[in-house]
Biopython code that builds the backbone (N, CA, C, O; Angstrom):
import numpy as np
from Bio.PDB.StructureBuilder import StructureBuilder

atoms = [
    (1, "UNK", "N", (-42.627, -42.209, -8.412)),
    (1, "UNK", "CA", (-42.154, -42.086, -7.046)),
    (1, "UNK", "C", (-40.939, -42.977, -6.813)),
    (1, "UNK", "O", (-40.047, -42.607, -6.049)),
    (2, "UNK", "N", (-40.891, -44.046, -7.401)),
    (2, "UNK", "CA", (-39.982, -45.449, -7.013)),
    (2, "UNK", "C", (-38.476, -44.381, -7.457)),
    (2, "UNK", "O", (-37.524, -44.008, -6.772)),
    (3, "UNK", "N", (-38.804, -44.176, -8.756)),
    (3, "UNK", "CA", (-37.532, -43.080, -9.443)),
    (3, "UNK", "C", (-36.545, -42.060, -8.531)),
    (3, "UNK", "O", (-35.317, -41.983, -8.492)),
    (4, "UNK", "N", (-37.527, -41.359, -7.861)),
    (4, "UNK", "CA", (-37.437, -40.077, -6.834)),
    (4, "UNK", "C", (-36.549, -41.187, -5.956)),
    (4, "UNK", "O", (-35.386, -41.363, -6.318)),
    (5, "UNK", "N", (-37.001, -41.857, -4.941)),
    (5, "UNK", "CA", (-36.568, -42.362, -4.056)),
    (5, "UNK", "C", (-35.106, -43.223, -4.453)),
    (5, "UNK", "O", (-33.996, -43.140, -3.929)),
    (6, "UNK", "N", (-35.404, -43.751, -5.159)),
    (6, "UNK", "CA", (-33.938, -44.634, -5.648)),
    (6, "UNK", "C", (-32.950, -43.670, -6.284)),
    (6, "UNK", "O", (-31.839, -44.182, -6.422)),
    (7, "UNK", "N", (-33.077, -42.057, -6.831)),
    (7, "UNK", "CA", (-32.129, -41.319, -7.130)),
    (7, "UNK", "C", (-32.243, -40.702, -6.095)),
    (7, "UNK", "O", (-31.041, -40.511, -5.907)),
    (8, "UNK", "N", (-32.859, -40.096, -5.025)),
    (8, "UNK", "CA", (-32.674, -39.538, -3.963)),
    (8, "UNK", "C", (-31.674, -40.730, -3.378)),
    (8, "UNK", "O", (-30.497, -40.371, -3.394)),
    (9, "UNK", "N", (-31.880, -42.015, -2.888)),
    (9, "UNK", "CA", (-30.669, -42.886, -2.279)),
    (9, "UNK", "C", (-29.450, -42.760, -2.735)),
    (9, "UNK", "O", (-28.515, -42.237, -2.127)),
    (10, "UNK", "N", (-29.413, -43.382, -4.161)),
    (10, "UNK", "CA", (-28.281, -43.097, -4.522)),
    (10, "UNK", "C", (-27.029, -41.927, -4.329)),
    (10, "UNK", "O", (-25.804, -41.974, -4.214)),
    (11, "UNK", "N", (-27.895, -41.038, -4.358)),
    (11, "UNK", "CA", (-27.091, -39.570, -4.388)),
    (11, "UNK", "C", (-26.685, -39.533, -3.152)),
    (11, "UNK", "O", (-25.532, -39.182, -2.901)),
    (12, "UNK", "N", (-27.562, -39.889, -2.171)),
    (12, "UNK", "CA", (-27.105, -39.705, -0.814)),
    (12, "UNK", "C", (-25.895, -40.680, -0.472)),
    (12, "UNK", "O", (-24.980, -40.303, 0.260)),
    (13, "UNK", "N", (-25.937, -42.184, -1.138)),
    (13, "UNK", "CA", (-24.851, -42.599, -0.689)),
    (13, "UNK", "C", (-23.495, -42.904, -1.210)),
    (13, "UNK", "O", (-22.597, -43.626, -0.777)),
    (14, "UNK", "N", (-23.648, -41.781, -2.781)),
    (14, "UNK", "CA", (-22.396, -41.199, -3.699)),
    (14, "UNK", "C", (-21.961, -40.142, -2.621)),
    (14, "UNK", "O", (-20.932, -40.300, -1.964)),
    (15, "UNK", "N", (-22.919, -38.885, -2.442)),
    (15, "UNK", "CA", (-22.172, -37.738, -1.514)),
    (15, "UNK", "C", (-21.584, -38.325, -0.068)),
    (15, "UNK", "O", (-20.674, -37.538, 0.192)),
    (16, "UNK", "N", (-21.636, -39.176, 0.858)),
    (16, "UNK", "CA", (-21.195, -40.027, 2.184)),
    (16, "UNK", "C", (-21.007, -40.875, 1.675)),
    (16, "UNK", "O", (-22.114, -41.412, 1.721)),
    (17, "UNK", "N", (-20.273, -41.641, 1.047)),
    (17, "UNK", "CA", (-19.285, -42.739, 1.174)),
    (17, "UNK", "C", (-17.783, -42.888, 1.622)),
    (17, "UNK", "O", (-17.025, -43.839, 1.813)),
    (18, "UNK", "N", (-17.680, -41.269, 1.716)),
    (18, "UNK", "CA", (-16.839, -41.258, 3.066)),
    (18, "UNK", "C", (-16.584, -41.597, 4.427)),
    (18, "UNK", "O", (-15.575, -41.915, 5.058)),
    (19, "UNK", "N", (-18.438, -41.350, 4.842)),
    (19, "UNK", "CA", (-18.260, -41.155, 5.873)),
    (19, "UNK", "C", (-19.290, -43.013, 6.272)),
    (19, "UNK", "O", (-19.515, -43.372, 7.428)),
    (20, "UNK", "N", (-19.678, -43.768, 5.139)),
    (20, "UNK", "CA", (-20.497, -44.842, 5.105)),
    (20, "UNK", "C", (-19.549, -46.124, 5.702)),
    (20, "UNK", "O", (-18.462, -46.534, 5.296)),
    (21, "UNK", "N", (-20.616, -46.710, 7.118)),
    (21, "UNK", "CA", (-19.678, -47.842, 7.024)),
    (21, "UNK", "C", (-20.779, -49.076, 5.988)),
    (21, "UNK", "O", (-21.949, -49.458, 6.024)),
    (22, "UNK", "N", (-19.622, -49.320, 5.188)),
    (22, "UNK", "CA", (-20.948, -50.288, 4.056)),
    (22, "UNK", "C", (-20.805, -51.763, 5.018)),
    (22, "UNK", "O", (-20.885, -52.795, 4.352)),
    (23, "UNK", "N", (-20.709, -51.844, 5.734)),
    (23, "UNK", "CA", (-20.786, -53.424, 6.638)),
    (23, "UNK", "C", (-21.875, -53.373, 7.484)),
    (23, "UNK", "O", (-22.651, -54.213, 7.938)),
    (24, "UNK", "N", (-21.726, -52.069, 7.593)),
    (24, "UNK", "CA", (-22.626, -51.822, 9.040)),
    (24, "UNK", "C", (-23.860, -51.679, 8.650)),
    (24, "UNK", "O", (-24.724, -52.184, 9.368)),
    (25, "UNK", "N", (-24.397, -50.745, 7.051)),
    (25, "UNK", "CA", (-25.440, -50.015, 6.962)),
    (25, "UNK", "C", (-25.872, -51.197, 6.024)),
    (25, "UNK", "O", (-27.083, -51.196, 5.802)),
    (26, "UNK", "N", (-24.957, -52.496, 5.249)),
    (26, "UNK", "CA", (-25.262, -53.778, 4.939)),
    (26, "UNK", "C", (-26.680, -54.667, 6.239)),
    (26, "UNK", "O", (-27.769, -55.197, 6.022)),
    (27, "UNK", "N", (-25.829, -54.401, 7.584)),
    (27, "UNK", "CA", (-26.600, -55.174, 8.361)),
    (27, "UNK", "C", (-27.980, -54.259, 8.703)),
    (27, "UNK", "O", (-29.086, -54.695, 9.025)),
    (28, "UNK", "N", (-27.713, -53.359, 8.593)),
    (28, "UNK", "CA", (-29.224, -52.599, 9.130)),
    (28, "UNK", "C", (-29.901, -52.427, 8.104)),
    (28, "UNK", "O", (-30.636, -51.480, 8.384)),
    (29, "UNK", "N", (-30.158, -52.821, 6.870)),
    (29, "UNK", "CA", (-30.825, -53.575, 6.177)),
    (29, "UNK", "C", (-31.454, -54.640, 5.589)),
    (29, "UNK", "O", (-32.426, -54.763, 4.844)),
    (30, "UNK", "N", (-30.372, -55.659, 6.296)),
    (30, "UNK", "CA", (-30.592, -57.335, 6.182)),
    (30, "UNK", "C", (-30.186, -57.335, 4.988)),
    (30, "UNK", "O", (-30.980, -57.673, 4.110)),
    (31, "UNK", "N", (-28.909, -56.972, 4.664)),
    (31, "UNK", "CA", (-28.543, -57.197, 2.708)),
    (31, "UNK", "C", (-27.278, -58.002, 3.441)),
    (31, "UNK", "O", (-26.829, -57.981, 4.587)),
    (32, "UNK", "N", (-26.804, -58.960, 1.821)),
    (32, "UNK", "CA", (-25.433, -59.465, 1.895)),
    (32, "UNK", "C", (-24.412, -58.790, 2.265)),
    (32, "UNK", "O", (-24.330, -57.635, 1.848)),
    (33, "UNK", "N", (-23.293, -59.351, 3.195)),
    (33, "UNK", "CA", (-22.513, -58.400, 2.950)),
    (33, "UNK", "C", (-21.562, -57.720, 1.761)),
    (33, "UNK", "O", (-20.967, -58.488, 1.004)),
    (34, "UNK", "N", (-21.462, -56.716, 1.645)),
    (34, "UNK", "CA", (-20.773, -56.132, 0.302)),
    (34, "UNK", "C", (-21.944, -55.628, -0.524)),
    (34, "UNK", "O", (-21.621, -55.315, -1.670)),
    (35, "UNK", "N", (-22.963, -55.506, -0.281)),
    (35, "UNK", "CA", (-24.071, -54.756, -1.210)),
    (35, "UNK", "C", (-23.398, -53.764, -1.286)),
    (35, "UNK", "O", (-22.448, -53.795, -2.068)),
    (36, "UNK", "N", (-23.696, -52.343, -0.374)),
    (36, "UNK", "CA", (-23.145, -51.328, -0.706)),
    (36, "UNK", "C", (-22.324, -50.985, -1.202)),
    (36, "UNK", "O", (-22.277, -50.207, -2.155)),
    (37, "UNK", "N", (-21.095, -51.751, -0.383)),
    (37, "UNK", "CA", (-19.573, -51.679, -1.126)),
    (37, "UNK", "C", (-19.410, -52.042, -2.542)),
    (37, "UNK", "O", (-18.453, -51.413, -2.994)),
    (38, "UNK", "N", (-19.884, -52.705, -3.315)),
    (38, "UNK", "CA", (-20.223, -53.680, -4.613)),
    (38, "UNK", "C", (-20.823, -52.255, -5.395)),
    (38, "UNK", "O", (-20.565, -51.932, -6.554)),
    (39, "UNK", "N", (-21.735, -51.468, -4.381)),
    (39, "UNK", "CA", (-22.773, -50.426, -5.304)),
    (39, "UNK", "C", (-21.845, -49.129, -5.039)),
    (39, "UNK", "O", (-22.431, -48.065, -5.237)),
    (40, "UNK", "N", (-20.909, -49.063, -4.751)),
    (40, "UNK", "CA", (-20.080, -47.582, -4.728)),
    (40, "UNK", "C", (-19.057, -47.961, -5.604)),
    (40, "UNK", "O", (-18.791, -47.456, -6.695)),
    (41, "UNK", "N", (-18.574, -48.775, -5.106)),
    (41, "UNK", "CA", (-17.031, -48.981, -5.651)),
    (41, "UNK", "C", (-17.243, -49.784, -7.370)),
    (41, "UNK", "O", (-16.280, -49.650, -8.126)),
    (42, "UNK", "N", (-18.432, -50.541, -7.879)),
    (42, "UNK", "CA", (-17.933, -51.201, -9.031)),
    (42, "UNK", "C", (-19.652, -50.753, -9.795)),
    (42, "UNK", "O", (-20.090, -51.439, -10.719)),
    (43, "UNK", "N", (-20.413, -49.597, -9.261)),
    (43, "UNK", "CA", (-21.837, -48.991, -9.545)),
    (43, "UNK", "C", (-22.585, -50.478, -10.011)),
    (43, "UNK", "O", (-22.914, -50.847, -11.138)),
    (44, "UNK", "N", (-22.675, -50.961, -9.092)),
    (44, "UNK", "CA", (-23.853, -52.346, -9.288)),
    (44, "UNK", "C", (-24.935, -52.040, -8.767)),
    (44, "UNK", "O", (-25.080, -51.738, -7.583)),
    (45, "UNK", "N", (-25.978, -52.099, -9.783)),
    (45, "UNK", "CA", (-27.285, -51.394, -9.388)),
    (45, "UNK", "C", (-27.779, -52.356, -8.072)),
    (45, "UNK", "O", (-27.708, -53.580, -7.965)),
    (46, "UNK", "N", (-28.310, -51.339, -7.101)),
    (46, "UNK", "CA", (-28.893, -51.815, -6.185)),
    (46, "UNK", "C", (-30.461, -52.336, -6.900)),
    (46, "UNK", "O", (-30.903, -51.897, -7.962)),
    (47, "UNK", "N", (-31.202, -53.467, -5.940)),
    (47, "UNK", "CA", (-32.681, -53.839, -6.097)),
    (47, "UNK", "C", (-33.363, -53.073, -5.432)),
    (47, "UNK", "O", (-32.778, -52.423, -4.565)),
    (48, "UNK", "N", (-35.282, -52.836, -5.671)),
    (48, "UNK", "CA", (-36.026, -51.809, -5.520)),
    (48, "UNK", "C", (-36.052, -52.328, -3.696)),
    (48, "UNK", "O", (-36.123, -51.518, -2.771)),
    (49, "UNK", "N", (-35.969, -53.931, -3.519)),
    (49, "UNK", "CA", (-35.912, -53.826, -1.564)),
    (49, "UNK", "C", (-34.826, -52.911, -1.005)),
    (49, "UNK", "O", (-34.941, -52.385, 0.102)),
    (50, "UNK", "N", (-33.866, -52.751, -1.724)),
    (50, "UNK", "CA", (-32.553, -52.812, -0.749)),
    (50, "UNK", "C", (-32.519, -50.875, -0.809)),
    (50, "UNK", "O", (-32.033, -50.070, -0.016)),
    (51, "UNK", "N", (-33.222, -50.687, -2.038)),
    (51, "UNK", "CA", (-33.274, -48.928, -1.646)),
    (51, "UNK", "C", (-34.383, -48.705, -0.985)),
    (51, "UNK", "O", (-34.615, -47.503, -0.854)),
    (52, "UNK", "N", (-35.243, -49.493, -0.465)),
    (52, "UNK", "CA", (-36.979, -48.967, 0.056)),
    (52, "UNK", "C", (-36.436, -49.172, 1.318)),
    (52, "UNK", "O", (-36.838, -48.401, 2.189)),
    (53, "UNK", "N", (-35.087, -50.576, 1.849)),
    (53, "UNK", "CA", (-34.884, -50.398, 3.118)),
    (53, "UNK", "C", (-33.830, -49.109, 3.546)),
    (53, "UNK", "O", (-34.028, -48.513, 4.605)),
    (54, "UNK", "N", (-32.807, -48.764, 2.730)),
    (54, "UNK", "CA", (-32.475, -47.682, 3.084)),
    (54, "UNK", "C", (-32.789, -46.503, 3.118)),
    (54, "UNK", "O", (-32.175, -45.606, 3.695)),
    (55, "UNK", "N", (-34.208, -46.376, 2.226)),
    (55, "UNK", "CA", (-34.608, -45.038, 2.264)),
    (55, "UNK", "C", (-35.667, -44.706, 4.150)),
    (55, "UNK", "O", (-35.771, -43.788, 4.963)),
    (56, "UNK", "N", (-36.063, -45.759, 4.020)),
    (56, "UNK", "CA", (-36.736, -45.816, 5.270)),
    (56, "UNK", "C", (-35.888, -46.188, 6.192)),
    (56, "UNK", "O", (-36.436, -46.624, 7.204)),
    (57, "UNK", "N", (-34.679, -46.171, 6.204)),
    (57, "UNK", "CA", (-33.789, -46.219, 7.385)),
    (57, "UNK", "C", (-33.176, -44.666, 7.343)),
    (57, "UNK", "O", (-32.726, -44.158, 8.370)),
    (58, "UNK", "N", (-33.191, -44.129, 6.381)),
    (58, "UNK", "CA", (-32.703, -42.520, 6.109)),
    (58, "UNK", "C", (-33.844, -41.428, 7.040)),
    (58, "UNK", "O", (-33.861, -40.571, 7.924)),
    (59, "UNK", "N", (-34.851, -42.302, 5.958)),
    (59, "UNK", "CA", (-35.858, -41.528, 6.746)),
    (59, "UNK", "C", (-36.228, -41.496, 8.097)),
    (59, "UNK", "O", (-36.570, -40.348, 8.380)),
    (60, "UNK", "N", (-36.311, -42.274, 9.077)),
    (60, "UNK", "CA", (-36.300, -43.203, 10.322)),
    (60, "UNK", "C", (-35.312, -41.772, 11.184)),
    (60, "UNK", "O", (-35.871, -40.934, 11.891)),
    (61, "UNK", "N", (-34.249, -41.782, 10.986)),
    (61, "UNK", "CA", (-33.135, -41.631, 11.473)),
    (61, "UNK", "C", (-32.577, -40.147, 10.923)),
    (61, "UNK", "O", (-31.407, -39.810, 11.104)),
    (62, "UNK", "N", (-33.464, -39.379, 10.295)),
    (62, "UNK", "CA", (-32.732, -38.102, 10.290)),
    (62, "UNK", "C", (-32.872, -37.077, 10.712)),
    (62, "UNK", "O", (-34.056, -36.996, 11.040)),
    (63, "UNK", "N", (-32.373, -36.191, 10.919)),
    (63, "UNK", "CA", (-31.699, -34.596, 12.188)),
    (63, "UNK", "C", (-33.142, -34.629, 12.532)),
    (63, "UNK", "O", (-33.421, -35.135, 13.619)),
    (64, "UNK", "N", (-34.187, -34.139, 11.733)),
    (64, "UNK", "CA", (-35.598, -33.736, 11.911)),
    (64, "UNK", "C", (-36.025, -34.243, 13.147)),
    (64, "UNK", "O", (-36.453, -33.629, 14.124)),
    (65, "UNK", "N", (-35.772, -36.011, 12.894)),
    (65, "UNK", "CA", (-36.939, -36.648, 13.803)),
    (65, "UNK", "C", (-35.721, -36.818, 15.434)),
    (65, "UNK", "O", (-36.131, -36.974, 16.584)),
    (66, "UNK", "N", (-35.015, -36.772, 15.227)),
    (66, "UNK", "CA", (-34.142, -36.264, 16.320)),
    (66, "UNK", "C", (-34.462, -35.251, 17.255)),
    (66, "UNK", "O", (-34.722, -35.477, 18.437)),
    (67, "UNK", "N", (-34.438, -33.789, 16.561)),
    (67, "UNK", "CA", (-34.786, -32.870, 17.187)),
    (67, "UNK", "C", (-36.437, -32.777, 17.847)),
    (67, "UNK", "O", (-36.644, -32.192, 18.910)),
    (68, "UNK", "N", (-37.556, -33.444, 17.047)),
    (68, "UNK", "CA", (-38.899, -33.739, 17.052)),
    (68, "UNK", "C", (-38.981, -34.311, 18.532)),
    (68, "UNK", "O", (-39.841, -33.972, 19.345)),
    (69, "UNK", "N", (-37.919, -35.267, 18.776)),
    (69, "UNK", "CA", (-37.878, -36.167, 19.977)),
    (69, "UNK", "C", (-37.381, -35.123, 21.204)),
    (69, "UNK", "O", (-38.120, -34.883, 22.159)),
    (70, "UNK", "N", (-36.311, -34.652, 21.091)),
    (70, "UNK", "CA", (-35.855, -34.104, 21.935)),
    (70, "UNK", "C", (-36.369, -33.071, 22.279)),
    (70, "UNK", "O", (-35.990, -32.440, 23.265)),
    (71, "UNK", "N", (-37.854, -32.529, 21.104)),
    (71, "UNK", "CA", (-38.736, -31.160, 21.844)),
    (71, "UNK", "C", (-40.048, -31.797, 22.610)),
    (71, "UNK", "O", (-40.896, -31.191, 23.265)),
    (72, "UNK", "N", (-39.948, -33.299, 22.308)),
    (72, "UNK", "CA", (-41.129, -33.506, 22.853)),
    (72, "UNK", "C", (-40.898, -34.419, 24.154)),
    (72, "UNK", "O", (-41.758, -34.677, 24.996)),
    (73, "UNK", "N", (-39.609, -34.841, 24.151)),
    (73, "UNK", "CA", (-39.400, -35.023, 25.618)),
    (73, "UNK", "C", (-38.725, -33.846, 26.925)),
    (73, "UNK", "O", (-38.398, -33.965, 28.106)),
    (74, "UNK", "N", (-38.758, -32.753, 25.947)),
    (74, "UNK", "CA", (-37.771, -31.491, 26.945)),
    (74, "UNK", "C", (-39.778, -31.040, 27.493)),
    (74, "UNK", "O", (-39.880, -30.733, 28.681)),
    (75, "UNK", "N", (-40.688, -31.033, 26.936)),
    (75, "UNK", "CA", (-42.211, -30.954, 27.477)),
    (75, "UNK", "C", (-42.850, -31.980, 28.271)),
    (75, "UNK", "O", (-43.984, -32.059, 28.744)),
    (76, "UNK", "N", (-41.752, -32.820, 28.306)),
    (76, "UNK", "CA", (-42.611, -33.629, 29.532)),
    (76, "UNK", "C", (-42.292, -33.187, 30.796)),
    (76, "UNK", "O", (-42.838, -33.685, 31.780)),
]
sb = StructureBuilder()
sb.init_structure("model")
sb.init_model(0)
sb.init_chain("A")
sb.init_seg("    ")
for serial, (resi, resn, name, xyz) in enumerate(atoms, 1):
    if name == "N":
        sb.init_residue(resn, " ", resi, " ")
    sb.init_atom(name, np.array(xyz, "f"), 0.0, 1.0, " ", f" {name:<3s}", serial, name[0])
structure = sb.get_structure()
């Protein structure tokens, strides 16, 4: 599982590093600054915390649970 999740991260933040601010998504993890940037630009392996916090910040925060919210407050 650890595998899945840390190549599922990765990939996600090879395909958006366009659109990644690595300062920002640094702090909403509690990492140094320049983790990310360090892990795109010179492939420095990230540690198993720093992908378990972004995967659960991916997860947290995507279209799904967005829309989930917005059908269950359009029923109140």
């Amino acid at each position: 599982m650890k595998q899945i999740r840390r190549k599922a991260v990765e990939k996600w933040l090879k395909d958006n590093q366009d659109y990644i601010n690595g300062t920002g998504l640094d702090k909403r993890i509690n990492a140094a600054l320049g983790t990310v940037q360090k892990y795109l630009k010179y492939d420095r392996k990230l540690n198993d915390k720093r992908i378990n916090a972004i995967y659960k910040l991916l997860s947290n925060n995507s279209i799904e649970n967005y829309i989930g919210k917005i059908i269950k407050n359009s029923k109140e």
